[in-house]
C-alpha positions in Angstrom: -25.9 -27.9 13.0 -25.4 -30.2 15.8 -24.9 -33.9 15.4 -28.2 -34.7 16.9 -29.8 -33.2 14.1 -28.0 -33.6 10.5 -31.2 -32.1 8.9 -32.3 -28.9 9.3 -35.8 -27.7 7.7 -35.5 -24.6 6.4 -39.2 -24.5 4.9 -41.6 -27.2 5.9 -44.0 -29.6 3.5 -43.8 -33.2 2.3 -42.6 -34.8 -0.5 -41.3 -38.0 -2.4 -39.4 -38.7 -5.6 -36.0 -40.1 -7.3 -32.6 -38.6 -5.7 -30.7 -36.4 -8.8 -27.8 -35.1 -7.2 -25.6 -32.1 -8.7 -22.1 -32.0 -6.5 -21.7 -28.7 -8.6 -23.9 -25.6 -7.4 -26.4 -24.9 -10.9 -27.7 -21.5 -11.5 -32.1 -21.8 -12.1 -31.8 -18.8 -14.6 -29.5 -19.7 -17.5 -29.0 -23.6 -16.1 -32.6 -24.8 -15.9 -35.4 -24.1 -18.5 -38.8 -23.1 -16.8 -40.9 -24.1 -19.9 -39.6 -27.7 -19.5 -37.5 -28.2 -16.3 -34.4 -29.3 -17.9 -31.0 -28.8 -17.4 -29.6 -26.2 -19.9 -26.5 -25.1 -18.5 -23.9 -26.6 -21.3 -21.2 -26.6 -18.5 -22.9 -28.3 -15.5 -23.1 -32.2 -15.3 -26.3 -31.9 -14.7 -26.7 -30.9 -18.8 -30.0 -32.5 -19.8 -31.5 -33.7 -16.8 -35.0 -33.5 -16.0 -35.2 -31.9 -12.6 -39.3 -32.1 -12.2 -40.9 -34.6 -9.0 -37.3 -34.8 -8.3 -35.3 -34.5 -4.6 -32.6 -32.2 -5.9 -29.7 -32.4 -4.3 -27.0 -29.6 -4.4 -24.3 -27.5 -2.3 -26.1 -24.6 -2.9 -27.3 -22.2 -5.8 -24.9 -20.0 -7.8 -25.1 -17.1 -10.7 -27.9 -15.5 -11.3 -30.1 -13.7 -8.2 -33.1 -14.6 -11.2 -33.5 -18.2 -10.0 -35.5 -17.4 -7.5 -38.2 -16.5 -10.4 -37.1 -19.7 -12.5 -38.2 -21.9 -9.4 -41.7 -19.6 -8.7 -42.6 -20.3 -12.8 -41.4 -23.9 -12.1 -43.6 -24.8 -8.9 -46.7 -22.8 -10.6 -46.8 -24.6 -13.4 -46.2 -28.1 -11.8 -42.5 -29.0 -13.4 -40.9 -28.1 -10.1 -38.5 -30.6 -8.0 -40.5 -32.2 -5.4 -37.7 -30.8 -2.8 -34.3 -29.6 -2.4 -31.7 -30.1 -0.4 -28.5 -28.2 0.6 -25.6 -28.5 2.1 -24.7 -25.1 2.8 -26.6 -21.7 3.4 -28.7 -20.9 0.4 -30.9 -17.7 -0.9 -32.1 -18.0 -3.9 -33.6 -20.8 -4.8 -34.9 -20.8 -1.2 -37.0 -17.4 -1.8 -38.4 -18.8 -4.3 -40.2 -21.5 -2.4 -41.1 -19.6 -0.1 -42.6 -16.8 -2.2 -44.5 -19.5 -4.0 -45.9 -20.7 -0.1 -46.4 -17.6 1.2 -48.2 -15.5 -2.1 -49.6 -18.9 -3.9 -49.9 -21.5 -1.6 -47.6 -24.0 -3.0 -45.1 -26.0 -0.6 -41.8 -26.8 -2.0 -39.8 -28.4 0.8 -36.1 -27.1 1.7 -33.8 -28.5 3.6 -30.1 -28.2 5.0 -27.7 -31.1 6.1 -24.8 -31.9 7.9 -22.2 -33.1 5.5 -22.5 -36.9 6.6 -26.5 -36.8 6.0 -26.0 -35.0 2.5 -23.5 -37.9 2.1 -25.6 -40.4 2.7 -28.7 -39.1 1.2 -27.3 -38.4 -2.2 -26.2 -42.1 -2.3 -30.2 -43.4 -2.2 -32.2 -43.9 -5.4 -35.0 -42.0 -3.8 -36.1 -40.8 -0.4 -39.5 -39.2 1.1 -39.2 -36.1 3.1 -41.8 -35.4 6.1 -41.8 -32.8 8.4 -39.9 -34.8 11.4 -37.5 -37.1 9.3 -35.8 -37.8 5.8 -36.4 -41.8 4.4 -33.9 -42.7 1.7 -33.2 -46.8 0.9 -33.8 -47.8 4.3 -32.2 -44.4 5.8 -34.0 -42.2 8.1 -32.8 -39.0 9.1 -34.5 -36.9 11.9 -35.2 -33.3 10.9 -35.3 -30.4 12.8 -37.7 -28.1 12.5 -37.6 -24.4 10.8 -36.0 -21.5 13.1 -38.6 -19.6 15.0 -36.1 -17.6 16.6 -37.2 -14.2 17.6 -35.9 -11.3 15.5 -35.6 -7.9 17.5 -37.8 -5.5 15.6 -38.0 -1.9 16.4 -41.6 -0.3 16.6 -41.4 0.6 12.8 -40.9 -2.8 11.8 -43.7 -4.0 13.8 -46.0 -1.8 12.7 -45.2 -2.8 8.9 -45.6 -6.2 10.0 -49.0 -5.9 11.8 -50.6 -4.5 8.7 -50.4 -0.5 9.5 -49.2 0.7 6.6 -51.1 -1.4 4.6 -51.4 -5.0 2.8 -48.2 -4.6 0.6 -45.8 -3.8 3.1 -47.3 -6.6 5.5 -46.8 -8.9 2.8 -42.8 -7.6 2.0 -41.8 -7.4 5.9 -43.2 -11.2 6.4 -40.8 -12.2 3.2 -38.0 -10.4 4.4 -38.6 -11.7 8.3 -38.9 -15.4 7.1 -35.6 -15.2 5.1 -33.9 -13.2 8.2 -35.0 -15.9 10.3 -33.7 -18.6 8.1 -30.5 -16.8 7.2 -29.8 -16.0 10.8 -30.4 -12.5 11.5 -31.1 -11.1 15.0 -32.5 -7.6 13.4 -33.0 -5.8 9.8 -30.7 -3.0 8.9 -31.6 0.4 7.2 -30.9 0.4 3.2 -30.4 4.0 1.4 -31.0 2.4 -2.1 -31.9 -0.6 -4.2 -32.0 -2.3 -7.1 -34.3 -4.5 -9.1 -33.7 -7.4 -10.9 -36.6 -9.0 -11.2 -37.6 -6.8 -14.1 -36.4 -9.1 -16.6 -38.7 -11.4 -17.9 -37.2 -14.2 -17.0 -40.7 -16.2 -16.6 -44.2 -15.6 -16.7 -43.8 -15.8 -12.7 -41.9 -12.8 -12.3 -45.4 -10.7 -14.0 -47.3 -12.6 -11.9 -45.3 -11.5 -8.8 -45.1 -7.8 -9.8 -48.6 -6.7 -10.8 -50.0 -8.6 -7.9 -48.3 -6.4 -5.5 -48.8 -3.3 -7.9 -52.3 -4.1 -7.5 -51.8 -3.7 -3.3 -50.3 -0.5 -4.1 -47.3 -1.4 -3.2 -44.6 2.0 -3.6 -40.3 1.5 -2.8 -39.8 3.6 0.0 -35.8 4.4 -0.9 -34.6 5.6 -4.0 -34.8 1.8 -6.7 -33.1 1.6 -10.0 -34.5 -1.1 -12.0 -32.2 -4.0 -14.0 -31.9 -4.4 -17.7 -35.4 -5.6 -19.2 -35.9 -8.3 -21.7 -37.3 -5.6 -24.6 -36.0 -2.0 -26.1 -38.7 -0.5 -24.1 -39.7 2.0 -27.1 -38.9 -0.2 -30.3 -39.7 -3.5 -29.7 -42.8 -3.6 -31.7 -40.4 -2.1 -35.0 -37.5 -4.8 -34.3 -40.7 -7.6 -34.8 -40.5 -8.9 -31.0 -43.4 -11.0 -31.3 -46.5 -9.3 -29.2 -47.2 -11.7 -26.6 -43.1 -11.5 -25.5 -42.8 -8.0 -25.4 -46.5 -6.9 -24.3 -45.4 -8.8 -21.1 -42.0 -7.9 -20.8 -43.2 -4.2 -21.4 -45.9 -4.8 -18.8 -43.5 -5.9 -16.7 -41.7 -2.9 -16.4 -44.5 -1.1 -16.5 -45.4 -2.5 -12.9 -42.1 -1.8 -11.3 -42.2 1.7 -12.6 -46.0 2.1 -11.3 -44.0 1.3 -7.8 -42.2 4.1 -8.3 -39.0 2.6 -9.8 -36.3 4.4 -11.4 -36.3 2.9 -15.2 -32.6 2.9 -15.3 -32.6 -0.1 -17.0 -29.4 -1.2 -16.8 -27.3 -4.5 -15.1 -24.5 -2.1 -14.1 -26.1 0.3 -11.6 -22.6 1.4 -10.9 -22.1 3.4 -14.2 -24.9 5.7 -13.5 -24.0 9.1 -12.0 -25.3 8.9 -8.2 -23.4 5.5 -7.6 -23.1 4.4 -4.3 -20.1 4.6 -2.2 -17.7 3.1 0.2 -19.9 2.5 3.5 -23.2 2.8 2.0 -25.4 0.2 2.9 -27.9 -1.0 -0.1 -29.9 -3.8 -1.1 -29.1 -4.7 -4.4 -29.9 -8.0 -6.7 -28.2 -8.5 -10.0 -25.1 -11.0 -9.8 -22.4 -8.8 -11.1 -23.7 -5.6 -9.5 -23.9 -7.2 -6.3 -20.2 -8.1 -6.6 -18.9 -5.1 -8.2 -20.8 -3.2 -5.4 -19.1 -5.0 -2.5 -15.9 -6.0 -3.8 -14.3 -2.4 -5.8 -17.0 0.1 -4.5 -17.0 -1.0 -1.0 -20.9 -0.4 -0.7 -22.3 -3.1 1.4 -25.4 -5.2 0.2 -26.2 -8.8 0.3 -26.8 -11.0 -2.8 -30.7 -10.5 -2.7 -32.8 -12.4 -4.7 -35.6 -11.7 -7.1 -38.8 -11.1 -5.5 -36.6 -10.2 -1.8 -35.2 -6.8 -4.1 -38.5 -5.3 -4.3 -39.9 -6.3 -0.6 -36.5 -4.9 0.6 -37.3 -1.7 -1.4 -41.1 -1.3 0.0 -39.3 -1.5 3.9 -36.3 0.3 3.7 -34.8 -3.0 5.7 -32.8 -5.7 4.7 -31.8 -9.0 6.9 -28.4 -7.8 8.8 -26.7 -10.6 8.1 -24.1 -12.5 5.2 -21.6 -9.4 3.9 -24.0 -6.5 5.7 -21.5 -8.1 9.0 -18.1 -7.1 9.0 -16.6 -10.6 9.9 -18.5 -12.1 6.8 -16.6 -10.0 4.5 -13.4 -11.6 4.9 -11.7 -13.4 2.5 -12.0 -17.5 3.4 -9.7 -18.8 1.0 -6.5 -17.1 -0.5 -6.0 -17.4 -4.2 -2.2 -17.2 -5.6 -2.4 -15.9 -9.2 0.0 -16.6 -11.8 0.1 -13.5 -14.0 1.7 -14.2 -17.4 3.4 -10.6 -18.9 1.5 -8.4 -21.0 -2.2 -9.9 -20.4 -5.1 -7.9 -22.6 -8.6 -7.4 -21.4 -10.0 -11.0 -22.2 -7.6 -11.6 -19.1 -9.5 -10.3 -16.5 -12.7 -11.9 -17.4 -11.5 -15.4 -17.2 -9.5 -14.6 -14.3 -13.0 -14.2 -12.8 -14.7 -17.0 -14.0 -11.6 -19.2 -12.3 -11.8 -18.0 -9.3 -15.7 -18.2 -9.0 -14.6 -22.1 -10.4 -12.0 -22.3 -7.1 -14.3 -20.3 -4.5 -18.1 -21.1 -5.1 -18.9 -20.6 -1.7 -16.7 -18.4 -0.3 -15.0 -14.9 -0.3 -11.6 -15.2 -2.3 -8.5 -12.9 -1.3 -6.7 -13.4 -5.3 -3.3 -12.6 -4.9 -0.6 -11.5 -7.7 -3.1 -9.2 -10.0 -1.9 -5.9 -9.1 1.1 -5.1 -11.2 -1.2 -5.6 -14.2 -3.2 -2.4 -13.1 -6.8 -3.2 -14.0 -8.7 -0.3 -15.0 -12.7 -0.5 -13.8 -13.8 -2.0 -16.5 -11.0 -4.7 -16.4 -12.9 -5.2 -12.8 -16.5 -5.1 -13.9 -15.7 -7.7 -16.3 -13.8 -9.9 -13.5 -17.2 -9.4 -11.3 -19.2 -10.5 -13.5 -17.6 -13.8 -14.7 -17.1 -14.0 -11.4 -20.6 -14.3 -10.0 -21.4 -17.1 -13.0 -19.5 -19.5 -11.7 -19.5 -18.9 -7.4 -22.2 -17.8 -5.1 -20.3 -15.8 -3.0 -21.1 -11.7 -3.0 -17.9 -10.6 -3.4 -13.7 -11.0 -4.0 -10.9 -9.3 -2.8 -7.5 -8.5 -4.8 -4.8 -7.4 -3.1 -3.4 -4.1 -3.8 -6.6 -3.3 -5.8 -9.7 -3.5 -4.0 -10.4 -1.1 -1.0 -11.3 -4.3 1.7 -7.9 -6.4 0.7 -5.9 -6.0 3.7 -5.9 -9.6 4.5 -7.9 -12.8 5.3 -9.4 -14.9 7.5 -7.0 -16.9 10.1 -8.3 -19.6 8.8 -8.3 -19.1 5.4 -7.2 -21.8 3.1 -4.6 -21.5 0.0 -5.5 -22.0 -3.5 -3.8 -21.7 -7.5 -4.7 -20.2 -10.6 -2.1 -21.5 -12.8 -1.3 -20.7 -16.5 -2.9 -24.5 -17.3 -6.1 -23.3 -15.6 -6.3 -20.2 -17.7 -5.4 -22.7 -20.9 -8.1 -25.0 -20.0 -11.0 -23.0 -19.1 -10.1 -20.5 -22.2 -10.3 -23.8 -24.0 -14.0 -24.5 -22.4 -14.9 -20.7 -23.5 -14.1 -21.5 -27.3 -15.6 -24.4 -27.9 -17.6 -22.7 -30.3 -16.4 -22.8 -34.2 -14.0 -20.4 -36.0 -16.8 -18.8 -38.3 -18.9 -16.1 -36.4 -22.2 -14.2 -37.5 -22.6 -11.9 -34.4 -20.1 -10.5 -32.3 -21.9 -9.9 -28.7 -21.0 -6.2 -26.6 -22.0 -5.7 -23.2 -22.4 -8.2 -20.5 -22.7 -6.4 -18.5 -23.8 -2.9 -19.8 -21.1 -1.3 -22.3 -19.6 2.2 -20.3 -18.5 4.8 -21.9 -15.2 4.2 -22.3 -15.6 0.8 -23.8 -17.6 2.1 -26.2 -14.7 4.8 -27.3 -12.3 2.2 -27.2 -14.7 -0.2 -29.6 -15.4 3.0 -32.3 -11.4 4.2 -31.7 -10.6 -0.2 -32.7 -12.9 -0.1 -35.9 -11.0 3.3 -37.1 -14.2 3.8 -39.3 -13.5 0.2 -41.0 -17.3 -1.1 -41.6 -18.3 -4.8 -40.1 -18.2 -8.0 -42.4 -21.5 -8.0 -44.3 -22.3 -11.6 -43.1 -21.8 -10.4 -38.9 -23.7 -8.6 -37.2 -22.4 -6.2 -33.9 -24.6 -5.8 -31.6 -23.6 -3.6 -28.3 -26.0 -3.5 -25.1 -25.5 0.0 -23.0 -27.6 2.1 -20.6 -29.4 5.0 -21.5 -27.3 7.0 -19.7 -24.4 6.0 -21.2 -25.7 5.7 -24.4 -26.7 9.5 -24.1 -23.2 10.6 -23.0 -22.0 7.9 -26.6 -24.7 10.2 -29.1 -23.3 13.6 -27.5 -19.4 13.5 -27.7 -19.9 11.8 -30.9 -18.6 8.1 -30.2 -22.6 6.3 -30.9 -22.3 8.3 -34.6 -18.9 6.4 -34.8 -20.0 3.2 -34.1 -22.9 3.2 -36.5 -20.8 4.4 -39.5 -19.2 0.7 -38.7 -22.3 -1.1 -38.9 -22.3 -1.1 -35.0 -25.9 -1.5 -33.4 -26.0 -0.2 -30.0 -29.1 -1.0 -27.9 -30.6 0.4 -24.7 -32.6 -1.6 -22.4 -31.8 -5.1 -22.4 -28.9 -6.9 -21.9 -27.5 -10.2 -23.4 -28.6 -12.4 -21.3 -32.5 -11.0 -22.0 -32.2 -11.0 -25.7 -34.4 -13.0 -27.8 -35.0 -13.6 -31.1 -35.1 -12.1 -33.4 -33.2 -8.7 -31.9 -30.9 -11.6 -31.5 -30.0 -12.7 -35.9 -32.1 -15.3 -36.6 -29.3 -16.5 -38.8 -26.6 -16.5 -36.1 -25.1 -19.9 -36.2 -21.8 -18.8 -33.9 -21.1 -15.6 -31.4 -17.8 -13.9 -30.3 -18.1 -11.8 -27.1 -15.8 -10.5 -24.7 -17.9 -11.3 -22.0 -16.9 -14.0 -19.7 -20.1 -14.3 -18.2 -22.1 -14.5 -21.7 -19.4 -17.1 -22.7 -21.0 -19.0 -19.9 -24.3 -18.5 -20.2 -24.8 -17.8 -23.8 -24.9 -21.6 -25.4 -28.1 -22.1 -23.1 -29.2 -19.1 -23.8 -29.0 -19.0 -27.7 -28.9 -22.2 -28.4 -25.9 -21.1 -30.1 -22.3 -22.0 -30.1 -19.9 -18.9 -28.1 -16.3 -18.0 -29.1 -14.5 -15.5 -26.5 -11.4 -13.1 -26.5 -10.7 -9.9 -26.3 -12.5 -6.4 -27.9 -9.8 -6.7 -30.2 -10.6 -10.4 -30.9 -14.5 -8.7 -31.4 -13.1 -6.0 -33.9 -11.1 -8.5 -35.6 -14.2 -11.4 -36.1 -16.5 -8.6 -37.0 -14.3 -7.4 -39.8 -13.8 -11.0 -41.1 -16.3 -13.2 -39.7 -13.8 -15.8 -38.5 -11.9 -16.3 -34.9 -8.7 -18.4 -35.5 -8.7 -21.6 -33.2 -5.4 -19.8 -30.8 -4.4 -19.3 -27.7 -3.7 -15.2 -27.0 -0.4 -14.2 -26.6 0.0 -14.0 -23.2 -1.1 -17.7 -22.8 1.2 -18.9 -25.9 
């Protein structure tokens, strides 16, 4: 962004309104409730605020790829910001608006600027946005307009654009060409596979979105495994979901199936059979899959938002640009580790969910992790925490991952020290001792965590006051009921549920009567107080085991961090 313009419009429209500025990126899904337009997010300092009419103000998005459909509920049903501003590259929140412009003809304004301008913008009490300039307290800023850059399409493309193959396609390729254009891109790039995550019913939006382009007869033109829904697709009417939740989250899937989607159901794509490989370029949404796939598979996707999945997935092409480049995979910032002897699993988790805290926007290199051999699900767990706390679509460990052979020249240095890991364990527990549900599975439960959690309660049967509830794929809850390990669990009181995830759960498959929740999960830790509306306690499986047999978690450290 050149100094003559410090403002850069990434989509056009007008709009005026009080200044809130967040100097810490805010995931929509999880941070920001549609049905009000508040700041949930327990963690952020944003916690509270009302973000409708406003100018919001941000670095850039983070977590969730389901904020995109956060933001589409938000504009629809008028609780929106009035704008928002950037100050680096952002996807998420940005395909939101423009889904909302191009599908509903609602402008949300976006804009990028220049350090100095975000400066002195965030300073004002309120400014008015236009298409040419930014007014703030006596400020103005010029603006620049949208890229119109030229992509180079081949003859396929343009026919998918121009309408030949029909009203749904013209409609994804336009999406995908606008975000190309505004990411960057000179050309789209083939994608063997995908995966949805806008599936979950994260708001009325994401129906909206769905059946409208079932109804264009919109069908995914490379193989497309679907995300974890918000209901137990076959039960939900016995477990008392109330009908007008899961008729819609049910329909939901319904419409992504009728698109010919896989209904894997699942948030960890990479535990089902065909996963993809190292070289394979895909297009996949879903924070922690997006990570795992880049950083231990060495697949290749970008972190594509809700709504982009699917459009992606009707082309076969993608925007060649962020990690699909070779040069945007390195690491940008080196992280020295300080590994304490004989760390457990709940290690590995909030290892991640530092390091997203010390990179949010940009590829870490984390150094010092490798003599403590993590096993894959030690990784999935780091992903995931991972992709709660930094927008960035993927890590690096040295010695572990297959793309860890150094960083950038100009990569900076950073520290994870044993105080870090004290504090932000600290910020995990802030929850109190006495538990009534002990949360499995964020992401999906594999196979061997759920021998290792029937092999911990040695047929010991839960507390009567806690309930254990464990989230899984089918397929890995079909490989649990055939070697015997589901049968295990349930002769401990152990619920196991296919389908949804945590972060989808409602009430009341979530206990009603659930004052407190353990987990293991780094990344429902995070998310979970906003969530609930519940107070989260995390540690390790054996921490789980341990509250689920007694009901309490003692206020310690673990011994590693003693």
């Amino acid at each position: 962004m050149s100094e003559r313009h410090p403002a850069r419009g990434i989509l056009r429209g007008s709009a005026e309104g009080p200044v809130i500025v967040a100097h810490e990126a805010l995931s929509f899904w999880g941070g920001v409730d549609p049905a009000s337009g508040c700041v949930i997010d327990v963690h952020h300092p944003l916690h509270g605020a009302s973000l409708g009419g406003s100018i919001l103000m941000m670095p850039s998005s983070r977590g969730s790829c389901s904020g995109s459909g956060v933001l589409l509920d938000l504009v629809l049903t008028g609780r929106a910001p009035a704008a928002l501003i950037f100050s680096e590259a952002e996807d998420v929140l940005t395909l939101g608006a423009l889904i909302a412009s191009e599908m509903f003809e609602k402008t949300l304004p976006v804009l990028r600027l220049a350090p100095d301008a975000f400066a002195a913008v965030s300073r004002a009490k309120s400014a008015r946005i236009g298409d040419d300039a930014i007014e703030a307290d006596g400020l103005t800023i010029p603006v620049s307009p949208p890229a119109t850059a030229v992509l180079d399409l081949s003859e396929a493309d343009r026919a998918m654009l121009d309408g030949r193959e029909g009203i749904a396609v013209q409609q994804a390729m336009r999406i995908i060409c606008a975000m190309a254009v505004a990411q960057g891109a000179r050309d789209l790039v083939d994608v063997t596979r995908g995966h949805i995550d806008g599936c979950i019913y994260a708001s009325p939006a994401n129906l909206t979105f769905a059946e409208r382009m079932a109804e264009l007869g919109s069908k995914v033109r490379v193989p497309t495994t679907m995300n974890a829904i918000s209901v137990d697709y076959a039960n939900w009417p016995q477990q008392g979901v109330p009908p007008a939740f899961g008729k819609a989250a049910a329909r939901l899937a319904d419409a992504y199936v009728r698109m010919g989607c896989r209904p894997s159901f699942t948030c960890a794509p990479y535990l089902l059979g065909d996963a993809p490989v190292a070289g394979d370029v895909i297009a996949w949404a879903e924070s922690n899959a997006v990570t795992f796939a880049n950083s231990v598979l060495g697949a290749r996707t970008a972190k594509h938002p809700d709504f982009l999945d699917l459009c992606i997935a009707l082309t076969g092409r993608a925007p060649r640009s962020g990690v699909y480049l070779d040069h945007n995979r390195q690491a940008r910032r080196v992280i020295d580790v300080d590994l304490p002897d004989g760390v457990d699993d709940a290690f590995w988790p909030l290892i991640g969910y530092l390091a997203g805290r010390v990179a949010p926007d940009c590829i870490p290199l984390l150094r010092g992790l490798a003599p403590a051999e993590p096993s894959r699900d030690d990784l999935k767990a780091l992903c995931a925490a991972f992709g709660t706390t930094s927008a960035a679509p993927m890590l690096h460990i040295e010695g572990v991952t297959p793309e860890a052979d150094g960083a950038a020249a100009d990569a900076d240095r950073a520290k994870i020290s044993r105080a870090d890991m004290i504090a932000a364990w600290s910020l995990l527990n802030e929850g109190p001792e006495e538990v009534q549900l002990v949360a499995i599975g964020s992401p999906h439960a594999s196979l061997p965590e759920c021998r290792a959690l029937a092999a911990a309660f040695s047929g010991r049967r839960r507390h009567p006051g806690v309930a254990v509830l464990v989230t899984a794929g089918q397929e890995v809850i079909a490989a649990a009921r055939s070697d015997g390990t589901l049968a295990r669990l349930e002769a401990s009181g152990v619920e196991v549920l296919p389908d949804l995830c945590w972060c989808s759960i409602s009430e009341p498959v979530f206990p009603v009567a659930t004052r407190a929740v353990m987990t293991n999960s780094g990344k429902y830790a995070h998310y979970g107080p906003a969530l609930s509306g519940r107070r989260v306690r995390f540690g390790s499986l054996a921490d789980c085991v341990e509250a689920a047999l007694t009901g309490r978690v003692p206020a310690r450290l673990p011994d590693w961090l003693s």
